[in-house]
N, C-alpha and C positions, 0 to 999 in steps of 0.2 A: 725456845720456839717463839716467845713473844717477842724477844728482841729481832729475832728473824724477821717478823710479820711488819712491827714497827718498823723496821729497815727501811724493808721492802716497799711501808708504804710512805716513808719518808720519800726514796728514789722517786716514788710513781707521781708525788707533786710535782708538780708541774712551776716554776718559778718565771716571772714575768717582770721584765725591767723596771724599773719606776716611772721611765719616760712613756713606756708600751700603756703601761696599767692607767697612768695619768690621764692617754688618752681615750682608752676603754672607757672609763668612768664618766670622760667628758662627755664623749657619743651618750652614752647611755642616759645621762641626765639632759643632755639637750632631748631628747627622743621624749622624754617626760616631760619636760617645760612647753614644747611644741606641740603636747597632746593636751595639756592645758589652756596654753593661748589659743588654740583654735579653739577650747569650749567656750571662753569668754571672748572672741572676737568679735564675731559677728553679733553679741548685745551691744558689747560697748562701744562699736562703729553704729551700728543703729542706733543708738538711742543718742549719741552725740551728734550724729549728723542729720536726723530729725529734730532734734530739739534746734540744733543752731537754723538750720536753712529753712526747715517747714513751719515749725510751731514760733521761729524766730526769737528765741530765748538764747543767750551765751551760757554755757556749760559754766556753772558760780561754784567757785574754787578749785580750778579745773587743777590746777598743780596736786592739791590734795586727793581730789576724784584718781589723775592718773598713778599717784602712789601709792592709792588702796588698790587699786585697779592691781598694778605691779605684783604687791601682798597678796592679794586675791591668787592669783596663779602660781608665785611663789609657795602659798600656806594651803593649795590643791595639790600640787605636785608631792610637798613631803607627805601630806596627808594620807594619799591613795596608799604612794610606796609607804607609807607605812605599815596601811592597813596589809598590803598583800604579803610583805614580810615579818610582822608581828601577830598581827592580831588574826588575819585568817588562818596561815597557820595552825594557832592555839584553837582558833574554830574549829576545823574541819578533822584536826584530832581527835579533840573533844567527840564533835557528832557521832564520829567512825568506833570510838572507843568504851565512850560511856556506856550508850545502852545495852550491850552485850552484861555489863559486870551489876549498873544502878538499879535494871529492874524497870518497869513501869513505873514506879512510886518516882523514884531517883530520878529521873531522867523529866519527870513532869516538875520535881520542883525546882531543879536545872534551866528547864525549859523556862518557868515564872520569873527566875534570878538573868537569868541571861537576857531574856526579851527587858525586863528595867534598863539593867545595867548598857546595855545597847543601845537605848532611845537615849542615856544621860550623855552618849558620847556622839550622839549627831549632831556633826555642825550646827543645823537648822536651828536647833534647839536653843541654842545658843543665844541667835538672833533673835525666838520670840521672845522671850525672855527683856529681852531690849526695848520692847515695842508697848512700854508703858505709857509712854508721850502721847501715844495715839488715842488715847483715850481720854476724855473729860468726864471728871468723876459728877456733875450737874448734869447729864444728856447720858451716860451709859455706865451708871454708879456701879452694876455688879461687873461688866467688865474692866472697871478702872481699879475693880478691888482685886479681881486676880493678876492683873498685868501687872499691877503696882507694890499692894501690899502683901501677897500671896501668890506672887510667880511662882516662890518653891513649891507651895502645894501644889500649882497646876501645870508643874514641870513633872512632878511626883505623879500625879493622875494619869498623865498622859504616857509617862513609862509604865505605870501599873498597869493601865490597860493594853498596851504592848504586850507585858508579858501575862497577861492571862488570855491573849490571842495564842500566842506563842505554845500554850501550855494545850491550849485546845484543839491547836495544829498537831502538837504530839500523839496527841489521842487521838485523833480523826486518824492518824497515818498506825498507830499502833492497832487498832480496832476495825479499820477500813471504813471508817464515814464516810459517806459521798462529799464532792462539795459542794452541789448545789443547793441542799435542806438549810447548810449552814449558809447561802447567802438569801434565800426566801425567808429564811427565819430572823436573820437580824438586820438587812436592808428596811422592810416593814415598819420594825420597831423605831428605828433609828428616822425615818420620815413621820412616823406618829408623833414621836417626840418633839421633830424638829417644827411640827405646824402648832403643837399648845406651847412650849417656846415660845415660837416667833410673835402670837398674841397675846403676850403676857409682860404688864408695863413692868415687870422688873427683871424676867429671864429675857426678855426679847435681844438685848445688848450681846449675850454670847452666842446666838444661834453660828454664826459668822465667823466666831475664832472656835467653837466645837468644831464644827465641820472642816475648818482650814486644818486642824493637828495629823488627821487621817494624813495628808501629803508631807508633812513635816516630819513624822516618825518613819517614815519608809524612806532611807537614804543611804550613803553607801554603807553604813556602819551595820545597821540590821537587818536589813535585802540577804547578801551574803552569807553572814552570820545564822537566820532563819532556815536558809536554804539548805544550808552545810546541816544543821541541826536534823530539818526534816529530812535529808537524804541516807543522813545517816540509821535514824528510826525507821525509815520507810526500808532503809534494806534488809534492818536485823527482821523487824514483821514481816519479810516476804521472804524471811531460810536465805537470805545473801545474793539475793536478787535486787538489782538497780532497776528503778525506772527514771525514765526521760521526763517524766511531771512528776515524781515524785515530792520533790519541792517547792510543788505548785502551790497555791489555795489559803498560803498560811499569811503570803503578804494582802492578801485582800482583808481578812482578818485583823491583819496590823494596821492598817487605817480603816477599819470602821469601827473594833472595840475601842479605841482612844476618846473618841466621840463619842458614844455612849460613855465612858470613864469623867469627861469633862461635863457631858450631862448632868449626872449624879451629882458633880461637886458643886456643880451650881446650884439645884436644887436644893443643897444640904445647907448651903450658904442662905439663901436667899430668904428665909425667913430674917434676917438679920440687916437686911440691907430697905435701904428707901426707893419705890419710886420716882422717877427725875421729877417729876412736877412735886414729888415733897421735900427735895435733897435740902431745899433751905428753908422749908418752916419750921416755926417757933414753937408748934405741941413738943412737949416732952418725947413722946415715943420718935417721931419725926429724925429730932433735933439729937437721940442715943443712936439713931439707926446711920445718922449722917456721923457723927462720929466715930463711929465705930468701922464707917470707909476710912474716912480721912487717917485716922490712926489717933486722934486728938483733939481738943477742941482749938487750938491754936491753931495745928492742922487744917482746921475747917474753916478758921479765920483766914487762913491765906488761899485758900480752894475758896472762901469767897471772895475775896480781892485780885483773884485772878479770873471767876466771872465779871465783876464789874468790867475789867481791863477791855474782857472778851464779847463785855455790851449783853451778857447774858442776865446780869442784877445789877439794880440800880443802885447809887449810892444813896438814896430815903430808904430802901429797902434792905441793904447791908449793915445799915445804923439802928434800924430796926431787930437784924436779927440778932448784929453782934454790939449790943448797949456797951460802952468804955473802950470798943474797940478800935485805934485809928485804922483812917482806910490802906494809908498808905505806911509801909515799913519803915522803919526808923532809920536816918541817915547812914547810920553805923551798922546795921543791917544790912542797908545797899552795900555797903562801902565791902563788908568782908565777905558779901556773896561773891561780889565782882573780884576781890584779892583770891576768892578760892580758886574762880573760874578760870583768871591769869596763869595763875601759878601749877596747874593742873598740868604736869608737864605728860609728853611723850613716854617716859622711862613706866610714870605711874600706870598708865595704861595700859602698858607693856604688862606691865606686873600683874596685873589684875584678869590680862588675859591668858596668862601663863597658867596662872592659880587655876582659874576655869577649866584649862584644859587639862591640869594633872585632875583636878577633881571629877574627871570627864571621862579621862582614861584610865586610870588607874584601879579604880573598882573593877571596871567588865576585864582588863587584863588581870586583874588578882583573883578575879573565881574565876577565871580558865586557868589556870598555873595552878590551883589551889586544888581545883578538880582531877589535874591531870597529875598531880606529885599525892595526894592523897586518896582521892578516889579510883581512879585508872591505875595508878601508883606507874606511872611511865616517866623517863626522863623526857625531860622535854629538846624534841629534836632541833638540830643548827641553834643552839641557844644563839648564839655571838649574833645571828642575824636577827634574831627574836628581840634580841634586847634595844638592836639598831632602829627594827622595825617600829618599836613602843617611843623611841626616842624621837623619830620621825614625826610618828602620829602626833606628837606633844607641839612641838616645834610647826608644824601644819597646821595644827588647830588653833593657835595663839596667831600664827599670820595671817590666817583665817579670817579671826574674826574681825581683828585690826581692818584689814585691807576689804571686807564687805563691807562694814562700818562705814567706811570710809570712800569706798569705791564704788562698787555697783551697785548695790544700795541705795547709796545716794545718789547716783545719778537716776535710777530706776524714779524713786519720792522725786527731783526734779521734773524731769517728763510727765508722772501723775499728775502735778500742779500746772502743769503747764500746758496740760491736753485739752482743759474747758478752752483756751483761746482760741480752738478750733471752732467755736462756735458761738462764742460770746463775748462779747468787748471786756477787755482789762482794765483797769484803774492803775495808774502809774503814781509812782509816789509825788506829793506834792508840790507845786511851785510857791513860794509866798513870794508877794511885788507889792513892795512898797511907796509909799506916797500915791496912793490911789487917789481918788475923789470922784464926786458926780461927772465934771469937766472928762475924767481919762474915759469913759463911755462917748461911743457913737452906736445909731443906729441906720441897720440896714435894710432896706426896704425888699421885699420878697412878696409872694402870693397871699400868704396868711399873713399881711401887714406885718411891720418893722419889728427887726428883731433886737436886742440890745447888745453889743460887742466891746471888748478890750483888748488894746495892744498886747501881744506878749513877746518877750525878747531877752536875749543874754548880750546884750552888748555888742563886740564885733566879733561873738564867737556863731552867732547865727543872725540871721537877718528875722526880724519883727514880724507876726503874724497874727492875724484875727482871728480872738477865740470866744467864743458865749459868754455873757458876765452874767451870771448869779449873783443879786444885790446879799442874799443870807450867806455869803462866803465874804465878805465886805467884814474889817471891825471897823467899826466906823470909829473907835475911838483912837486906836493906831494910824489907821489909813493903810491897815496891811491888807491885802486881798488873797485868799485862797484858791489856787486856780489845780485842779487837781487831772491833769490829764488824760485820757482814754483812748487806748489802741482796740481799733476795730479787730471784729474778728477774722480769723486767717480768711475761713470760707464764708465770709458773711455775706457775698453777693448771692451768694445760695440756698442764703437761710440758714437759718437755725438747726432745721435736721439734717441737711445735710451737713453740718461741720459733726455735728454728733456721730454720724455715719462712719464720716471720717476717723475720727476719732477712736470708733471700734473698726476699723481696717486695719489703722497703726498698731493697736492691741493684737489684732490678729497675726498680722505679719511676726512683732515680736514674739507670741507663743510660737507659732509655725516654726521660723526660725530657730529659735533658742532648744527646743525639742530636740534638733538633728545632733546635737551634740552633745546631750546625755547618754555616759557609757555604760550605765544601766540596763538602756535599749536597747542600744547597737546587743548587748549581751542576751538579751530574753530573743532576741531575732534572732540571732543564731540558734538559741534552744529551739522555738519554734519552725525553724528551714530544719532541723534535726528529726524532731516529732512527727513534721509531713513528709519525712523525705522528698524534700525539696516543692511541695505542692506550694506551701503559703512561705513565699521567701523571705526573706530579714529586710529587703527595700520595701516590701508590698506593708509589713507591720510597723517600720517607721515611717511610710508616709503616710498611712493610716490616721496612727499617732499620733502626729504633729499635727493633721487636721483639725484630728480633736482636739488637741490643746489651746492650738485656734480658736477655735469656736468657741472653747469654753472662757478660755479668758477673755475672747468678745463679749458672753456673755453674763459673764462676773463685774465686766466693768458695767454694762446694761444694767444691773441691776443696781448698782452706785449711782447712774446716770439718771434713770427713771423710778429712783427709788422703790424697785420689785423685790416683794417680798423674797428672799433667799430660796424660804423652803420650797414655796412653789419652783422658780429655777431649777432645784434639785429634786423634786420631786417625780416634775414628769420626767424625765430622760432615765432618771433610775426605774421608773415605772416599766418605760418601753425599754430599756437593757434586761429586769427580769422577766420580762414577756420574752426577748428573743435567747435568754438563758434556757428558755423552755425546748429549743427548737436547735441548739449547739446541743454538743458531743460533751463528755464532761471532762476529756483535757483540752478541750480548746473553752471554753466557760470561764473556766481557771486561767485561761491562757491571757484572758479579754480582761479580766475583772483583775490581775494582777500588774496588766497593764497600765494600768491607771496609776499603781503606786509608784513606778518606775520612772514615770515622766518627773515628778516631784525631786529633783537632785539638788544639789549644795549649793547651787549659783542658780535656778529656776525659784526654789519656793523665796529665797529674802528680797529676789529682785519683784516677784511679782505681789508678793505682801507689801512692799515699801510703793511698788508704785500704786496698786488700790488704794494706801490708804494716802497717799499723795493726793492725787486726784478725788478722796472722798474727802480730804478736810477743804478744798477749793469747793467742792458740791456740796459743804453742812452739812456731811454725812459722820453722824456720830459714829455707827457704826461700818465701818470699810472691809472689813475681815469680807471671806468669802468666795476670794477670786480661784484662791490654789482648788477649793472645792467641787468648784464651774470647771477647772483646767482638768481636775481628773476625773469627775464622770461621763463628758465626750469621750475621750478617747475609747473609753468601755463600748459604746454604741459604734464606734466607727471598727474596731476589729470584731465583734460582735456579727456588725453586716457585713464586712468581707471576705470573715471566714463560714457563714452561712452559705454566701454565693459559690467563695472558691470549694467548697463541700456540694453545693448542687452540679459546678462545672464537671466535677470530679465524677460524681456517680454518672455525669450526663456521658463522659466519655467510656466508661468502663460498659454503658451500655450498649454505646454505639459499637464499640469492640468487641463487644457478645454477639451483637447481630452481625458484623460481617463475616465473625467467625463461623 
């Protein structure tokens, strides 16, 4: 009889040429690469073709920009398809399967294991991890100690708090919590926090990268993952009944416990760490607390030789702290940074991003497999695509990171640096002109009496022009002169605020833009046009959206620009969001406040982190973090008010159609 059935289902395959299936495969991965480059199109056309023609900067190393760019879409497309054939999958059998057999118990400590292991494998994560540079440990010593010397711990923090969101979502949906007690009760806390924080000379440094992780943990890897998770518990607690939000309420949770989670570590840290105005004195306590950033006291020797560099301490003052020690590295020092730097090839890269992503994926794919062969005790179904799908994910995440690194990233930290020229003269790298003297000065006669002038010129590659002489740019003992050029601002005929204006418009556009092609959203809009049958539709929630994105990242860089304290920024808007959570339904609430995490996707949070903190090291902004955080508490306010209204139009019609009735 089995051989009958095998037969039978032998015949019932279906066989497909090689030339047919060839091109089956073709379509179908064009149809992915196509859904990718439209998500990165319209940044990477904008931000290339403002920076060249508006902000009048050349895209710098544009060949390596477009073959991360390339990587970038390339290591999206394996990524997704991976996820939808590997790892969700193993998700949403899990969700479907566990809780019936674990129990409450089971299933909550599932829920803590799976919210980690999910944050370790989001791209984002990836990226902050990278963003050690951005920090000087003299101006923001506690965030230069976790970006630098303790990413892991504040990689680890920020999946812990993941998944004790994750665990607390289980229980809200096993027990029937409301959602909105749990966002009055920890929005509050999380704004209390963030204002003794921000006034505090040694917490003040993380207020910025806390609140940025909220957008960074919520990506495609645990969106998905959470959702499956809660639909699955929400149906066993409702006797096998589905609801249309059942999987609502837990990603709000997942970006705002991470932030409290990165709170605490700082906290825990910061007895340990120096104020920036004591990072280089000579007390004993001072002088443990600065070493014990740096990692060492040599450490700390070169952390001050590269303030000097940076004009932050002087060389009386470096000889003073570090007695025997030269200022400058030892020939053979330069000599094998620079051989390591050369030699630092492509391949090694490669490698390192590989490692990353098995250590990335592999855990959260070993306890769903691990769950589901011993706990569920279920074979696990279409292995063959399960194992392609993991293979995918690996292979995506290593091109991944390459091609952001490298591409949008970088162009994004471009444009940042190059957005003050919107309002403020640049300094261009210097001319020396030799054989000067008294004689090579003329002066010019003007209103406020003669001004003093020097020829400047390249021979017969440009013709001679009259520029200001400054006799203190003069060595009088070479005869060499320093002539150091300056490009007006773009909008200088305007002023100064209006280039800054400027400046947050281009911000603007770029959120607004980049929003529309997050598939994240496009996906909660459809749940949403589902839940109102058809009242509040999936156009009405992404234009929403992306306003708010807008807005926020205008007003993320506003706060880089005008140096405004963060927490206030975040404070009111989340004020008046839980004012109008009072006056929403409690699955549209959920609807608004889940929103926010959604907007934050794998090409949204690295481009908008690299260009804040682009444009904060052009503004002496030690700390730049902050922007992703601006990016998702608008949009909260902006579906917020338009699902309040499309809720009054609604009752307004049901009435009118009572009384004619």
């Amino acid at each position: 009889m089995n051989q009958q059935a095998a037969a039978s289902a032998k015949q019932k395959r279906v066989k497909i040429p090689f030339g047919q299936s060839h091109i089956m495969v073709a379509s179908y991965a064009s149809a992915r690469f196509r859904a990718q480059i439209k998500a990165v199109a319209f940044v990477v056309v904008y931000l290339v073709l403002a920076q060249t023609f508006v902000l009048r900067v050349p895209v710098q190393n544009a060949l390596s920009a477009a073959i991360g760019v390339g990587a970038t879409v390339a290591g999206l497309a394996f990524f997704l398809e991976g996820l939808l054939l590997g790892v969700m999958p193993l998700g949403e059998q899990c969700g479907l399967r566990l809780p019936p057999r674990a129990g409450a118990v089971g299933v909550a400590f599932f829920a803590l294991v799976i919210g980690v292991t999910a944050t370790l494998a989001e791209p984002a994560i990836g990226f902050l991890k990278m963003q050690g540079g951005a920090a000087t440990a003299w101006d923001a010593p506690l965030l230069y100690f976790l970006l630098n010397r303790k990413s892991g711990w504040l990689v680890m923090t920020i999946a812990f708090g993941v998944g004790v969101s994750v665990l607390l979502g289980v229980f809200r949906f096993l027990y029937g919590w409301g959602f909105k007690p749990s966002v009055f009760i920890v929005m509050p806390v999380l704004a209390v926090a963030s204002f003794f924080f921000e006034y505090d000379p040694v917490l003040g440094s993380v207020v910025g990268l806390a609140c940025d992780t909220g957008g960074v943990t919520t990506g495609p890897v645990t969106v998905p993952l959470v959702i499956a998770l809660g639909l699955g518990v929400a149906k066993v607690a409702r006797g096998g009944k589905g609801s249309g939000v059942s999987g609502l309420g837990v990603i709000t949770l997942a970006s705002a416990l991470p932030v409290a989670a990165v709170f605490i570590l700082a906290l825990a840290v910061s007895p340990h760490i120096p104020a920036p105005s004591a990072f280089f004195l000579s007390d004993m306590e001072s002088r443990a607390k600065a070493e014990y950033v740096a990692g060492s006291r040599d450490k700390l020797a070169e952390l001050g030789r590269d303030a000097v560099k940076a004009g932050a301490l002087t060389e009386e003052a470096f000889s003073a702290r570090f007695p025997g020690t030269a200022l400058a590295a030892s020939g053979d020092e330069e000599g094998a940074q620079e051989a390591v730097a050369e030699s630092e090839a492509a391949l090694t890269q490669l490698k390192q991003y590989a490692k990353d992503a098995l250590s990335s994926v592999l855990p959260l794919s070993g306890v769903l497999v691990a769950v589901l062969l011993l706990i569920v005790r279920e074979r696990i179904r279409n292995l063959d695509e399960v194992l392609l799908g993991l293979a995918f994910t690996i292979v995506g995440m290593t091109l991944f990171g390459i091609g952001m690194n490298r591409g949008i990233s970088e162009l994004g930290r471009q444009a940042g640096e190059a957005l003050p020229r919107t309002y403020r003269a640049t300094e261009q790298a210097p001319v020396l002109l030799k054989g000067v003297s008294e004689t090579s000065v003329f002066t010019v006669p003007g209103p406020e009496g003669g001004k003093p002038y020097i020829w400047l010129g390249d021979g017969d590659k440009s013709p001679p022009k009259a520029v200001p002489y400054d006799e203190s740019k003069l060595d009088a003992e070479t005869h060499v002169y320093r002539h150091v050029p300056v490009t007006s601002a773009v909008f200088g005929e305007w002023g100064e605020t209006a280039g800054q204006i400027a400046a947050l418009i281009f911000v603007f556009i770029l959120g607004f833009g980049a929003t529309f092609a997050e598939p994240s959203l496009a996906a909660l809009g459809m749940t949403v046009e589902e839940i109102t049958t058809g009242t509040y539709r999936k156009t009405t929630l992404v234009a929403n959206v992306a306003v708010g994105v807008g807005f926020g990242m205008a007003a993320g860089f506003a706060c880089i620009l005008y140096k405004i304290p963060l927490s206030w920024m975040l404070a009111i808007p989340y004020a008046v969001a839980l004012l109008l959570t009072i006056f929403s339904s409690e699955e549209f609430a959920a609807i608004a406040w889940d929103s926010a995490g959604v907007t934050t996707g794998p090409v949204t949070v690295p481009l908008v982190i690299a260009a804040g903190l682009g444009i904060g090291k052009e503004a002496g902004v030690a700390d730049a973090f902050g922007v992703v955080a601006t990016a998702s508490v608008f949009p909260i306010l902006a579906v917020l008010v338009s699902g309040i209204l499309t809720q009054i139009r609604a009752k307004g019609i049901v009435r009118h159609g009572k009384g004619a009735a």
